[in-house]
N, C-alpha and C positions, 0 to 999 in steps of 0.2 A: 124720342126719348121720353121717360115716365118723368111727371115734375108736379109738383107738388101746388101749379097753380089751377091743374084739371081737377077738380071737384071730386070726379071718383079714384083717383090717383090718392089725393088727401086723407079719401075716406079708409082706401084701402090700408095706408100706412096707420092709421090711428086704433083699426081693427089688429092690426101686426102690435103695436103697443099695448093693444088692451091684452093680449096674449100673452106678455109676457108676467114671469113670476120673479120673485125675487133669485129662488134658485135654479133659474134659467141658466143653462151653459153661455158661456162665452163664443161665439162665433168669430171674433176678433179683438183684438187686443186684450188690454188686461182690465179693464173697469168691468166691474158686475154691473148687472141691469139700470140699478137706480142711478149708478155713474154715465153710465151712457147716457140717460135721458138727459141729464143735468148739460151732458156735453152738449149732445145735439140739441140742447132746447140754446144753448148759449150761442151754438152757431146760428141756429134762427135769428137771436137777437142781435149780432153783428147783422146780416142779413137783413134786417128791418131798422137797422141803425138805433138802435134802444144801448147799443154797448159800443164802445170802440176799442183799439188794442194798438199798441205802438208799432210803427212800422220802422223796421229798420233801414238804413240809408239805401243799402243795393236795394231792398225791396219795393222803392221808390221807381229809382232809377231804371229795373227792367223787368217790374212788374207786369208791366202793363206787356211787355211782350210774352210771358212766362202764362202770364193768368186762361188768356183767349187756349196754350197750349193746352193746359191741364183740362181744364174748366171747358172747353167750346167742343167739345166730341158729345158721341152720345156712349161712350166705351164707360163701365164705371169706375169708382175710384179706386187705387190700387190698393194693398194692403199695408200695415206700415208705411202709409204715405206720411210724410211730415203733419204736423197739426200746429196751429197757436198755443205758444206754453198759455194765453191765456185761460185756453178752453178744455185742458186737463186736469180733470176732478180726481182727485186723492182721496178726498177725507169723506165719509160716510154718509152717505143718502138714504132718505125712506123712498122706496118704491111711489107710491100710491100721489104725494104730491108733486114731484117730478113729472110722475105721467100728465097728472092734471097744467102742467105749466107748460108741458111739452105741444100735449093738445090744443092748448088756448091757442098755443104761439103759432101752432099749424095751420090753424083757423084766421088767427091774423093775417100770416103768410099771405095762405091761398084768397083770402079776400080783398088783401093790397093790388094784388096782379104783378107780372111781371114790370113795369115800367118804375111803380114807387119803390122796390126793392135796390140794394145798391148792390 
């Protein structure tokens, strides 16, 4: 499976980012471009533990069997999968700084390695 701590895997995604424009289509959901990046740059940051987000009681409770489900294949993520209400952007993004935090955060990522990530 492709992941983000193989170096050219990284680079590949960040070339996929520099591509995009603001009036890029949608390929899924409904955030425009600068939205997406804001999201995935927040998922990074759960991911590198820079942000955290409440978890609810069941989410406790049988996470930890749910997670290894979703998460542990190499199949990818499905459309309209559920998200954290915390990490859906609404309100208006520039393009251009988004990218730039999206990158950083990919370069953190991929430099952390698998182990210090949670």
């Amino acid at each position: 499976m492709k992941n983000l701590f193989e170096a050219a895997r990284a680079e590949e995604v960040k070339e996929r980012i520099a591509n995009l424009k603001p009036e890029s289509p949608r390929q899924w959901g409904t955030m425009n471009a600068a939205q997406a990046m804001a999201h995935c740059a927040a998922g990074l940051e759960l991911a590198l533990g820079d942000r955290t987000t409440p978890q609810m009681f069941l989410g406790r409770i049988i996470g930890g069997i749910i997670k290894p489900m979703v998460l542990g294949n190499d199949e990818p993520m499905r459309r309209n999968s559920p998200t954290v209400k915390g990490l859906v952007e609404e309100d208006e993004r520039d393009l251009g700084p988004e990218r730039e935090r999206l990158c950083g955060l990919i370069d953190r990522f991929s430099a952390s390695g698998p182990d210090r990530c949670t």
